[in-house]
BAFI-3210 file (N, C-alpha, C; in Angstrom, 3 decimals, decimal comma, padded with zeros to 6 digits):
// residues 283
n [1|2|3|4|5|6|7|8|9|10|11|12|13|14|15|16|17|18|19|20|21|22|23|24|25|26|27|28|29|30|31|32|33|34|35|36|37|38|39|40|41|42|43|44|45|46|47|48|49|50|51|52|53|54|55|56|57|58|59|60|61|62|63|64|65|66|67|68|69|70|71|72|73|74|75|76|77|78|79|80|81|82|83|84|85|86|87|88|89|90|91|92|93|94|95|96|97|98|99|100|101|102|103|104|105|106|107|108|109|110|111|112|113|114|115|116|117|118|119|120|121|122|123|124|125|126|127|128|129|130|131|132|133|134|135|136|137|138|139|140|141|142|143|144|145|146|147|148|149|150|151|152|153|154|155|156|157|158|159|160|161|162|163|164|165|166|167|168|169|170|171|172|173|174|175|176|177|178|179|180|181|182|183|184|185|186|187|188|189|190|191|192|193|194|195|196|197|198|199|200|201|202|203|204|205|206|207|208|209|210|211|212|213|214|215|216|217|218|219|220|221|222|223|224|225|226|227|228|229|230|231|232|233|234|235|236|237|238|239|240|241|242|243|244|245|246|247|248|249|250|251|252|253|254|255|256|257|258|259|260|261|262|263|264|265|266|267|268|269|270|271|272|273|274|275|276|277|278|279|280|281|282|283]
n.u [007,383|007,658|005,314|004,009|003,664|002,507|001,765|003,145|005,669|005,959|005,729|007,714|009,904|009,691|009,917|012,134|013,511|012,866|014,150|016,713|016,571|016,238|018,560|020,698|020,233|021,375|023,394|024,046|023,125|025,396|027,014|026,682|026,404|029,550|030,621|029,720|029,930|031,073|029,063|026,862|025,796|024,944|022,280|018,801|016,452|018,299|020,750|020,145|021,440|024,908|027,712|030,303|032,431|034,122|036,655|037,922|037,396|038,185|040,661|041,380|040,294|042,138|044,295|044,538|043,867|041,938|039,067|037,901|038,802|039,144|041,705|043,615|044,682|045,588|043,332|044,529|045,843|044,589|042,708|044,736|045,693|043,135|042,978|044,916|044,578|042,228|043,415|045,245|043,511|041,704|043,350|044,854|042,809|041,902|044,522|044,777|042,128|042,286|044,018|043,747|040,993|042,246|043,383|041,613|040,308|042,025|043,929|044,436|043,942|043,816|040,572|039,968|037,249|036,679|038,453|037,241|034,598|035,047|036,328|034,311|032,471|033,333|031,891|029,937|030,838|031,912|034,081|033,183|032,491|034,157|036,271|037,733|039,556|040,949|042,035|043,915|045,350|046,989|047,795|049,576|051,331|052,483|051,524|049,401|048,629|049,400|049,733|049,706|048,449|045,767|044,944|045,611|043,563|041,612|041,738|041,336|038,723|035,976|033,758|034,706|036,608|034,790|033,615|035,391|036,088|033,621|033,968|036,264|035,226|034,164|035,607|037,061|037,469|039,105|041,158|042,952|043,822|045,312|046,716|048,819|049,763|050,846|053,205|052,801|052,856|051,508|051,536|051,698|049,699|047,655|048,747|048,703|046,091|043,841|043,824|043,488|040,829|039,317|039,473|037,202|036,009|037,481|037,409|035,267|035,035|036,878|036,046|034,002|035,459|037,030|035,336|034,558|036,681|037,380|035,147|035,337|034,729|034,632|036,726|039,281|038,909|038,876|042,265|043,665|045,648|046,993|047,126|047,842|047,155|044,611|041,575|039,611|036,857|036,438|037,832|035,244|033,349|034,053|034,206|031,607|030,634|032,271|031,198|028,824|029,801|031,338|030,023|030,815|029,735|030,388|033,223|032,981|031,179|032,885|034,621|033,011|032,493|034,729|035,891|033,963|034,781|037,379|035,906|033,916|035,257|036,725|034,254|033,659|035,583|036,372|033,671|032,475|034,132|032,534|030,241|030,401|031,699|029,779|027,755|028,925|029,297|027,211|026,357]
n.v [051,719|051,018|051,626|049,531|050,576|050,184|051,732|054,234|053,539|052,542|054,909|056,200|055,080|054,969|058,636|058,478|056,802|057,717|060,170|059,574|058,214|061,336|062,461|061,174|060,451|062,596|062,777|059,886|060,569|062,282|060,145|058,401|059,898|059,975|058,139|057,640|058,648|062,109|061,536|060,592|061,685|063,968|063,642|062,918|060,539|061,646|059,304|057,073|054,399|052,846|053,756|052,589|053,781|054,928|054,441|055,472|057,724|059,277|058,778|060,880|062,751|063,141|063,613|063,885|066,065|067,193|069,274|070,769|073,486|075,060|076,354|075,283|073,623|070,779|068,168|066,886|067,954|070,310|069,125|068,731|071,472|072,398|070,161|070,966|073,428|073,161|071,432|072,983|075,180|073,853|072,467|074,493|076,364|075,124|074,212|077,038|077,913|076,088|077,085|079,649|079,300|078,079|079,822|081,781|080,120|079,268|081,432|083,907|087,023|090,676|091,840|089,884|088,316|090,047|090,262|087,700|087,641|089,609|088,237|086,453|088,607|088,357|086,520|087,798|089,112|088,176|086,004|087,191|090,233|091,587|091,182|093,091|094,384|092,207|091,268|093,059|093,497|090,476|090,919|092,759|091,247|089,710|087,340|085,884|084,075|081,923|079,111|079,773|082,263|081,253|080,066|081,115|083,689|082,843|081,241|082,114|081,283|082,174|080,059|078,186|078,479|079,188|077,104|074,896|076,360|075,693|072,916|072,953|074,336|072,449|070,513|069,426|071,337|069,793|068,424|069,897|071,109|068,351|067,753|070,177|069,776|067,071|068,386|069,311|071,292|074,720|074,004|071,266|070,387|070,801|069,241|066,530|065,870|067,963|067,660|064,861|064,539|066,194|065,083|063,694|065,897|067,239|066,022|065,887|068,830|068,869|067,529|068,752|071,541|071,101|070,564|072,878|074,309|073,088|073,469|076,129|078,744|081,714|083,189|081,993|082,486|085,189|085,754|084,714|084,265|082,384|079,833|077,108|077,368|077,216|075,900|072,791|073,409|075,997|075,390|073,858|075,538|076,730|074,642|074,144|076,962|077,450|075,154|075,490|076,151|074,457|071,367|068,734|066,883|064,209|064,777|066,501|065,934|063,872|065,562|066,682|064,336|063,614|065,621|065,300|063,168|063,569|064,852|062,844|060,908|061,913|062,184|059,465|058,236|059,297|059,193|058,219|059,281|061,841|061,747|061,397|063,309|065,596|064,896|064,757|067,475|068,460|068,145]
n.w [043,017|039,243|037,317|034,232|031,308|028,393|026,134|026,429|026,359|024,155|022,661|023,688|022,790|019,984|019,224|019,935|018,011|015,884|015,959|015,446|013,178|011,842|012,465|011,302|009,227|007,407|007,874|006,112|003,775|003,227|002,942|001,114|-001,193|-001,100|-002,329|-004,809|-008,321|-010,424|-012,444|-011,468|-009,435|-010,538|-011,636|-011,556|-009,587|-006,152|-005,460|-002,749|-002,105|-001,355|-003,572|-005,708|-005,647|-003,076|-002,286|-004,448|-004,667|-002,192|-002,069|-003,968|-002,593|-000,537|-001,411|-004,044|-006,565|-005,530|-005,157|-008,405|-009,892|-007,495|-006,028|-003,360|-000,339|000,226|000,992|003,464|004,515|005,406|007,116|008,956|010,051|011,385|013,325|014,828|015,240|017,086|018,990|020,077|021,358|022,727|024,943|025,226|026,806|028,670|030,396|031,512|032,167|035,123|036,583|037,103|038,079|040,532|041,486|042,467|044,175|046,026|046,900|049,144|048,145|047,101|046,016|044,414|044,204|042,727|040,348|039,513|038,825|036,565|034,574|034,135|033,194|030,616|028,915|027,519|025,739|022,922|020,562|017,963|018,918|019,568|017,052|015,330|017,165|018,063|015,976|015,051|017,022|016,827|014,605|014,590|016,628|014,756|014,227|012,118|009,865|011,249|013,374|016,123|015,968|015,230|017,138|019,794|020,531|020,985|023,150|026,356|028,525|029,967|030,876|031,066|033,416|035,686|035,585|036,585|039,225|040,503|040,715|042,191|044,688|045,693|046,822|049,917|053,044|054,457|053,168|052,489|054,564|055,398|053,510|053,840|056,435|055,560|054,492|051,884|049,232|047,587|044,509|044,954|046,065|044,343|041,939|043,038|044,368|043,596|040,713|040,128|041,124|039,596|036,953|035,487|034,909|033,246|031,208|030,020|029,618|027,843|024,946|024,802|024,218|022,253|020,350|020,046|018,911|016,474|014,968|014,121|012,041|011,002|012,562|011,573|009,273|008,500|009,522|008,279|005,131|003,584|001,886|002,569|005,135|005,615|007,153|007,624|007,764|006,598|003,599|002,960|002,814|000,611|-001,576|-001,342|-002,976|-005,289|-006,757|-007,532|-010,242|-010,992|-010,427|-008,560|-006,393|-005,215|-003,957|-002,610|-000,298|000,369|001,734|003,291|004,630|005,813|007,466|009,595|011,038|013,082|015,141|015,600|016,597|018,977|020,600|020,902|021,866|024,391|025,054|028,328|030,013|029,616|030,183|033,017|033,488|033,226|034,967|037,547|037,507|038,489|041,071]
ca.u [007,275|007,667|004,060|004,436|003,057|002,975|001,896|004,185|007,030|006,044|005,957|009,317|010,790|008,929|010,266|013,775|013,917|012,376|014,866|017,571|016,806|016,307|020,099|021,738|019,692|021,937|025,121|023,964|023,351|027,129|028,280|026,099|027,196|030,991|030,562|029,219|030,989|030,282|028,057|025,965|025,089|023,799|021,179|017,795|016,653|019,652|020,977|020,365|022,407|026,234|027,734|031,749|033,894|034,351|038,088|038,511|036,862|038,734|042,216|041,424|040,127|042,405|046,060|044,714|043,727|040,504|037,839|038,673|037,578|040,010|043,306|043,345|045,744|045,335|042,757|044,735|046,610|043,160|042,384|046,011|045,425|042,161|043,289|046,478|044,310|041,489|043,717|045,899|042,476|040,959|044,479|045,284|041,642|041,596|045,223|044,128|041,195|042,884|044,752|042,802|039,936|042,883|044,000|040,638|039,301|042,771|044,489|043,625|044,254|042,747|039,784|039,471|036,296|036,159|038,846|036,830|033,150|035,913|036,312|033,040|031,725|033,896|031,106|028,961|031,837|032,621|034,995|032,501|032,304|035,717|036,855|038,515|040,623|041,862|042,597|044,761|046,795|047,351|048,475|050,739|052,111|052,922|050,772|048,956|049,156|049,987|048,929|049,440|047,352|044,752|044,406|045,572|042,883|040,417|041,960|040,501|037,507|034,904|032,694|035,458|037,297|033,461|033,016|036,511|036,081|032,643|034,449|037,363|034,686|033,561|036,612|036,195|038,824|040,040|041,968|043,713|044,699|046,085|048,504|049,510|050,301|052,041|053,954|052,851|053,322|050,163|051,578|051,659|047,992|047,242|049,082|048,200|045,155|042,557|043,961|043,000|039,467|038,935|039,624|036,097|035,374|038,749|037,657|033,573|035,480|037,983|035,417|033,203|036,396|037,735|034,350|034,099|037,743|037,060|034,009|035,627|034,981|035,007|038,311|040,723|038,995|039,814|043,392|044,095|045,480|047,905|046,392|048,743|047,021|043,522|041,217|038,102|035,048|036,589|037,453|033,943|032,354|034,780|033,842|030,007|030,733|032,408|030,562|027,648|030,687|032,291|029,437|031,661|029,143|031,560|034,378|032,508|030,921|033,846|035,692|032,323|032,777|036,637|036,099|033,683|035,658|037,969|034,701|032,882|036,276|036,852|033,587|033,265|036,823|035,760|032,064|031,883|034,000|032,428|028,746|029,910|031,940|029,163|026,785|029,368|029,347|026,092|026,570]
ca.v [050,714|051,602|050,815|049,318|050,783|049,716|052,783|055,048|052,975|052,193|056,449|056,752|054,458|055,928|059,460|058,068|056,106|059,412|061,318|058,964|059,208|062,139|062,942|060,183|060,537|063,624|061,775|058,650|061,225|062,330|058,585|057,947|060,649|060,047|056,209|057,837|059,226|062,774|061,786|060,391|062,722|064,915|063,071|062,730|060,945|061,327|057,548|056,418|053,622|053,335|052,899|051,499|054,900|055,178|054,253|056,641|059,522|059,302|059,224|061,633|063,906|063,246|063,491|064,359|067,279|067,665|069,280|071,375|074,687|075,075|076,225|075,147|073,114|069,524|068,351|066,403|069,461|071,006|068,623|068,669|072,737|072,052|069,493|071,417|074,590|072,618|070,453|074,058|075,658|072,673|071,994|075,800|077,041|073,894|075,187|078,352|077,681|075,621|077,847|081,049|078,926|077,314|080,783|082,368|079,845|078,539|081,805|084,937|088,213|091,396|092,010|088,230|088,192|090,832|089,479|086,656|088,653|090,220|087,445|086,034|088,933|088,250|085,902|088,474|089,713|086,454|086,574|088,445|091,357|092,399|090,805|093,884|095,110|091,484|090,995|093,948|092,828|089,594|091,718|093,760|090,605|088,722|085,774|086,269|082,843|080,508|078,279|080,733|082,715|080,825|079,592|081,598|084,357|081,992|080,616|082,378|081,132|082,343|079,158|076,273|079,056|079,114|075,239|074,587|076,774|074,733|072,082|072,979|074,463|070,723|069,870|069,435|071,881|068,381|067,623|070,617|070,810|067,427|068,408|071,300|068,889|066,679|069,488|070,025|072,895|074,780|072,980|069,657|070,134|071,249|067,890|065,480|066,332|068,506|067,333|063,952|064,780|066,824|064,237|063,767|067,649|068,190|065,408|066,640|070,025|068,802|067,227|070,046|072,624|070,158|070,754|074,242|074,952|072,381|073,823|078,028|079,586|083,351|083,983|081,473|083,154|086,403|085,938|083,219|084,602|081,713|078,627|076,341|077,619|076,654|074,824|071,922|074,097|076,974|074,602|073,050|076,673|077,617|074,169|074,752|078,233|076,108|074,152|076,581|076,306|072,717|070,510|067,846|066,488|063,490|065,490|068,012|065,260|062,862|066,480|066,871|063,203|063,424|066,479|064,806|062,034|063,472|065,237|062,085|059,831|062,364|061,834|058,384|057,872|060,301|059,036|057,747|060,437|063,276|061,660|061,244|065,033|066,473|064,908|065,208|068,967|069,432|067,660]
ca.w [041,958|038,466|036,556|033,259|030,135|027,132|025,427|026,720|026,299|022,828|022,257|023,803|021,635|018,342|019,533|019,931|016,738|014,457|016,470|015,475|011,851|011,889|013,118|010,856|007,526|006,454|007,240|005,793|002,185|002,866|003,115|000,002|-002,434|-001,419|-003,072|-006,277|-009,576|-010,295|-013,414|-011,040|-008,476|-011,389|-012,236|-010,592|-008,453|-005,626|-004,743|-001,406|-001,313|-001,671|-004,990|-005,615|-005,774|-002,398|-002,343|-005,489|-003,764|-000,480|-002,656|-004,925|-001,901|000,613|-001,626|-004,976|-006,807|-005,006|-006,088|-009,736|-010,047|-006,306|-005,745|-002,048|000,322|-000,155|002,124|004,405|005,448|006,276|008,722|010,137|010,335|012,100|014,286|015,379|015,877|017,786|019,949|020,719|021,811|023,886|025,765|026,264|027,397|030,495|030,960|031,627|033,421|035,868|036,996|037,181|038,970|041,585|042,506|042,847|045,249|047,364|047,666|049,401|047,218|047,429|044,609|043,864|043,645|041,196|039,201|038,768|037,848|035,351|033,981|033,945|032,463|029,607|028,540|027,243|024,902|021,992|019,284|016,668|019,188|019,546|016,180|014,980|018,078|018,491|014,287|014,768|017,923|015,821|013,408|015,558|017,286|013,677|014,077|010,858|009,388|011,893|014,043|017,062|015,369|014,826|018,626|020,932|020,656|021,354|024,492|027,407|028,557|031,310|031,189|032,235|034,714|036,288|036,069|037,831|040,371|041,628|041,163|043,835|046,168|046,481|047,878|051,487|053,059|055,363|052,123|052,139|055,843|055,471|052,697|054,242|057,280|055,046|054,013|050,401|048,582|046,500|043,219|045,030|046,189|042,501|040,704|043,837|044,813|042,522|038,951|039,616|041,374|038,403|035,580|034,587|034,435|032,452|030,089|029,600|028,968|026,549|024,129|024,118|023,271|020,981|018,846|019,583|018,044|015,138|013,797|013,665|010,720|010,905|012,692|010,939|007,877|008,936|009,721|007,094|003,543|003,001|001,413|003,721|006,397|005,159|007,772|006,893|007,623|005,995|002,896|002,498|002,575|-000,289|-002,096|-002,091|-003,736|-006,349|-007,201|-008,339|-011,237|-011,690|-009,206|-007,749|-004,913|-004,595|-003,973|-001,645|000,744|000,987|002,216|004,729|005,630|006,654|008,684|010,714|011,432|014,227|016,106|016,079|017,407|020,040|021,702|020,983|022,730|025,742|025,934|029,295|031,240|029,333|030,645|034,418|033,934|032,984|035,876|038,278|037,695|039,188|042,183]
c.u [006,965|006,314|004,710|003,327|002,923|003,050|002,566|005,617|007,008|006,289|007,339|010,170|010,238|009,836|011,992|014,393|013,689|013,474|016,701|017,581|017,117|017,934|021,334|021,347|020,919|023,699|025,380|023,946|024,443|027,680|028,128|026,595|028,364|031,345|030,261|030,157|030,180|029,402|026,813|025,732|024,814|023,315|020,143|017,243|017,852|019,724|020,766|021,237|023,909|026,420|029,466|032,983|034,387|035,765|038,999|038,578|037,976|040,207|041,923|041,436|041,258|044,302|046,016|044,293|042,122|039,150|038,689|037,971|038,573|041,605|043,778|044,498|045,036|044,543|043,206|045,926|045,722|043,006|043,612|046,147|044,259|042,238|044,335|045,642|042,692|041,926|044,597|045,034|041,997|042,192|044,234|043,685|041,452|043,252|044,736|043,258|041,333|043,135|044,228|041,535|041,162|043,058|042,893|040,072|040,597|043,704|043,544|044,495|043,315|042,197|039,972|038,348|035,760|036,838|037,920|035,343|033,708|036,005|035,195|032,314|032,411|032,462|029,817|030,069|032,878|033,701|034,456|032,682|033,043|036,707|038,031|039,521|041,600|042,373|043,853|045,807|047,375|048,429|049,905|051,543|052,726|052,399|050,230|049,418|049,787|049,275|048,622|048,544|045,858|044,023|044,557|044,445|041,828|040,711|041,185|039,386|036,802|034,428|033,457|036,018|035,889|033,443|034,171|036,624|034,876|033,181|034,883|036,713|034,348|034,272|036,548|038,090|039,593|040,908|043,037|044,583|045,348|047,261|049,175|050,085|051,294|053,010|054,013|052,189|051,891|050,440|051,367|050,120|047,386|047,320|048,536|047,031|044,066|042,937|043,421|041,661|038,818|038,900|038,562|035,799|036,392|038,524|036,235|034,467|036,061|037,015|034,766|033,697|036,801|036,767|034,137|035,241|037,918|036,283|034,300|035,302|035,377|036,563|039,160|040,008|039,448|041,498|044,217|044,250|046,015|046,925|046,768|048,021|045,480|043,008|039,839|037,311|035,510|036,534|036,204|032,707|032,843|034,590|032,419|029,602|030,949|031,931|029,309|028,460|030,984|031,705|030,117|030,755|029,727|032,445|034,429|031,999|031,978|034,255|034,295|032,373|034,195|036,311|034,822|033,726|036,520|037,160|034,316|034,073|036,551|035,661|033,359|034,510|036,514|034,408|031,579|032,433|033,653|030,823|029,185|030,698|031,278|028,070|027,559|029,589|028,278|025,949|027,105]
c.v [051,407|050,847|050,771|049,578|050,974|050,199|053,766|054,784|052,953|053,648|056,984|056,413|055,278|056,881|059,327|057,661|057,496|060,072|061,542|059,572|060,520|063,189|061,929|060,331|061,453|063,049|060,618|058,993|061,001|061,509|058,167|058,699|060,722|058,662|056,576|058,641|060,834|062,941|061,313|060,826|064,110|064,690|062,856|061,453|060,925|059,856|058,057|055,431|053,875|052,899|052,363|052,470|055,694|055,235|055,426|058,083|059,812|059,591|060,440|063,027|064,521|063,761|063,211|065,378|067,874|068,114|070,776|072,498|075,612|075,422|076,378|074,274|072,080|069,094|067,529|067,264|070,835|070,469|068,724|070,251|072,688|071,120|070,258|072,845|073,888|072,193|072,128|075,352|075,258|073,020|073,474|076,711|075,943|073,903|076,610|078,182|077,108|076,506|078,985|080,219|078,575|078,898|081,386|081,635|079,508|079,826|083,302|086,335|089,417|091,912|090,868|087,802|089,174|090,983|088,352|087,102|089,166|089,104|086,709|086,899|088,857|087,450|086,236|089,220|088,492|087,192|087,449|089,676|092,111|091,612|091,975|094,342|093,487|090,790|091,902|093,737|091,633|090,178|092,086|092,396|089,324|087,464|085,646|084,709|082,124|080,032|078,939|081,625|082,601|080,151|080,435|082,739|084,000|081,129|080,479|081,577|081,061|080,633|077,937|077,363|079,090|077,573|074,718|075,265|076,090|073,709|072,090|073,548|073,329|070,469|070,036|070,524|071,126|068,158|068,706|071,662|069,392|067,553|069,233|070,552|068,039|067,681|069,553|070,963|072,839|073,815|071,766|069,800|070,015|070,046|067,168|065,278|066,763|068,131|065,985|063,668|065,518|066,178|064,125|064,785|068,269|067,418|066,092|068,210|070,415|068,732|068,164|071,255|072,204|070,647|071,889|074,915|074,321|073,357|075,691|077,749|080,832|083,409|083,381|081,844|084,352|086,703|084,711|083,586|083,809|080,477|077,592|076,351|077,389|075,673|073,734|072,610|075,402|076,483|073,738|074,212|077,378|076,524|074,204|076,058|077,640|075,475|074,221|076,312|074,887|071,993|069,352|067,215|065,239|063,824|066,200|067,045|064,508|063,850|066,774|065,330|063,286|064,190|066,112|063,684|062,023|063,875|063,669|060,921|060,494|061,982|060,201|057,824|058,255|060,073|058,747|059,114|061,528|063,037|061,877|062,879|065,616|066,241|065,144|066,723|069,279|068,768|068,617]
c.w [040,624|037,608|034,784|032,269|029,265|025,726|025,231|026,527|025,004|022,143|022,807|022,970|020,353|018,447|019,382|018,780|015,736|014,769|015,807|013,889|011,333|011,528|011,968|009,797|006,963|006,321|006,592|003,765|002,089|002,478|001,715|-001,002|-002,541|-002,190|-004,266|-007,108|-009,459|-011,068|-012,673|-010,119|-009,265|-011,807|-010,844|-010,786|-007,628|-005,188|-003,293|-000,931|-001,675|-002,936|-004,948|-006,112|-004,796|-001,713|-003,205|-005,066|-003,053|-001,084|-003,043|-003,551|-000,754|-000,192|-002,985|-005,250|-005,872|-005,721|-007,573|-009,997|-008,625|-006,294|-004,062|-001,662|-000,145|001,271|003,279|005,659|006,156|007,312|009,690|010,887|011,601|013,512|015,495|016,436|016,998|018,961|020,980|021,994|023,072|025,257|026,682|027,434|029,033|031,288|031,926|032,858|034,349|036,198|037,946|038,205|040,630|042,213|043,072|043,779|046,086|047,812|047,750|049,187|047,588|046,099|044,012|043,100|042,143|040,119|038,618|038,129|036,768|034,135|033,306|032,933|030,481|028,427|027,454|025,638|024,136|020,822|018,732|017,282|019,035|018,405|015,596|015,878|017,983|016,936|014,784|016,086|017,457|015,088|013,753|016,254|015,796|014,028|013,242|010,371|009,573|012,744|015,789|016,902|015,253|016,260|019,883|021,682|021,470|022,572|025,448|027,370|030,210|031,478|031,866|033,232|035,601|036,543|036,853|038,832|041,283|041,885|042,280|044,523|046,818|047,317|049,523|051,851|054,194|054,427|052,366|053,630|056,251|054,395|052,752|055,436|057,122|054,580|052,405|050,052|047,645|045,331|043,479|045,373|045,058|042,063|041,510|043,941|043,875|041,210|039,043|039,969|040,291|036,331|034,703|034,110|033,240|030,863|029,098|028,749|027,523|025,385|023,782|023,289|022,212|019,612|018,617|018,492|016,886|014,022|013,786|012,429|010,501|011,519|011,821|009,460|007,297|008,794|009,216|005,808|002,677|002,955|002,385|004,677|006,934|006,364|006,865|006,755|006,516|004,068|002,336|002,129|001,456|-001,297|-002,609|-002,700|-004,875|-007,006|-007,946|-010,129|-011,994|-010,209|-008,882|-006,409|-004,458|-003,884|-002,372|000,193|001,516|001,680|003,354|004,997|006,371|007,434|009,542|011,749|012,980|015,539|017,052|017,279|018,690|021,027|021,816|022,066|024,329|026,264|027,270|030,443|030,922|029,834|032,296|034,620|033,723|034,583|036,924|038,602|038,900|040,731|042,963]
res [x|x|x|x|x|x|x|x|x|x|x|x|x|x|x|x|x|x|x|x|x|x|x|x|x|x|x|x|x|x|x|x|x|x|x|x|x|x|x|x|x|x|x|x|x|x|x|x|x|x|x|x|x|x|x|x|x|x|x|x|x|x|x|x|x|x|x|x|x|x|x|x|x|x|x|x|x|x|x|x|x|x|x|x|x|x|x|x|x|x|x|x|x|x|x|x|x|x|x|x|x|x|x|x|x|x|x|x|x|x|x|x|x|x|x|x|x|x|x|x|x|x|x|x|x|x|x|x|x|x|x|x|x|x|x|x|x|x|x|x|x|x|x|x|x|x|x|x|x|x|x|x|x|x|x|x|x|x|x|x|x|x|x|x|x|x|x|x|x|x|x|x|x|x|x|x|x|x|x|x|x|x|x|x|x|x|x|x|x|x|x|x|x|x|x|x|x|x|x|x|x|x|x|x|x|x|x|x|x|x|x|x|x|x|x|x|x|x|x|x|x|x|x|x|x|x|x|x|x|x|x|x|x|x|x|x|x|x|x|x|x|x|x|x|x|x|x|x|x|x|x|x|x|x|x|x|x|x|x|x|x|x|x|x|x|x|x|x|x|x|x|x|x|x|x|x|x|x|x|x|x|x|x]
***
């Protein structure tokens, strides 16, 4: 029986609500300084509430000159950069890991296991480490300012080829002497079978890559000289330089409100199977 108390409950909530603010105050500034002119976000004190140039902003930012002081892509070709190299990331890394987890646990190879510790130890070795050897195979393979470029490096990944392989140990191996009975083939076990027992884990996965290949900065800054090719985060760290010059904090927020626009729709879209793929992991 759960005892009821009225203090404790009342400190969870407190805790939850501070926590809340806390987490929403700074986007609730953003929302607030993209509604304002820029004569008035140089004046003290900063508004809190909204003001009535929130329509102006959003044009001006999204498919006019932007911010001035900039000779940058237009920012709706940032987010389409960002999106393109996010969604190319997410997709190809749960590619990937599929795969590489299916063979390591259903077939029998010799040095398996230490392909897959190979792999694993990859984990210990991130972009920053080996930034220079893999700039210069870029280089060498002409990707340099494209969208191949900008994702494929970042593919691999130890941590979902690790989380899909617990997965498919779950599997009971009755499943997989009955489709060998029916007479299907590894690929049909693969599409029939483990892709759709794996739906929640592929979706928990997605959302999380989705934000990890959103929010790059260093590599697609690295191997990015063409304006075209320009992503959001990279753009908003090249506006608050800027702005030391010609302050625009209209300009600068509406361009950090848009780029957190497709983050926040991804999980809000994905919220329920990225809560039961994540608890289903540990099962």
């Amino acid at each position: 029986m759960v005892e009821n108390r009225p203090f404790a409950t009342f400190l969870t909530h407190l805790v939850l609500v501070l926590g809340v603010i806390a987490i929403a105050l700074p986007v609730w500034i953003t929302f607030v300084a993209a509604t304002h002119d820029p004569l008035r976000m140089g004046q003290a004190p900063l508004p809190m509430w909204p003001g009535d140039h929130f329509l102006t902003n959003m044009k001006q930012t999204l498919f006019g000159s932007g911010l001035s002081g900039t000779e940058g892509a237009p920012v709706w070709l940032m987010l389409l950069n960002s999106l393109a190299m996010a969604l190319m990331i997410s997709t190809g890394k749960i590619i990937i890991s599929l795969l590489s987890a299916f063979a390591i646990v259903y077939f029998k190879f010799p040095f398996r296991m230490t392909f897959f510790w190979m792999i694993f130890i990859t984990l210990m070795l991130p972009v920053e480490v080996r930034i220079l050897p893999t700039f210069e195979v870029v280089a060498d393979l002409g990707m340099l300012n494209s969208y191949w470029g900008l994702s494929v490096p970042l593919i691999a990944s130890a941590t979902a080829t690790f989380m899909f392989r617990q997965v498919f140990l779950t599997v009971p191996d009755e499943m997989l002497e009955s489709a060998r009975i029916d007479g299907a083939g590894p690929l049909r076990f693969f599409f029939d079978i483990l892709l759709p027992l794996s739906r929640t884990n592929i979706a928990a996965l997605f959302v999380i890559l989705f934000i990890y290949g959103w929010n790059q900065y260093l590599w697609p800054l690295l191997i990015t000289t063409d304006t075209s090719m320009t992503t959001i985060v990279m753009s908003i760290k090249q506006m608050l330089e800027a702005a030391e010059q010609s302050p625009q904090w209209n300009i600068i927020m509406a361009t950090a409100l848009l780029a957190m626009i497709p983050p926040v729709f991804v999980v809000i879209a994905m919220q329920k199977l990225f809560v039961q793929g994540l608890t289903e992991t540990d099962k």
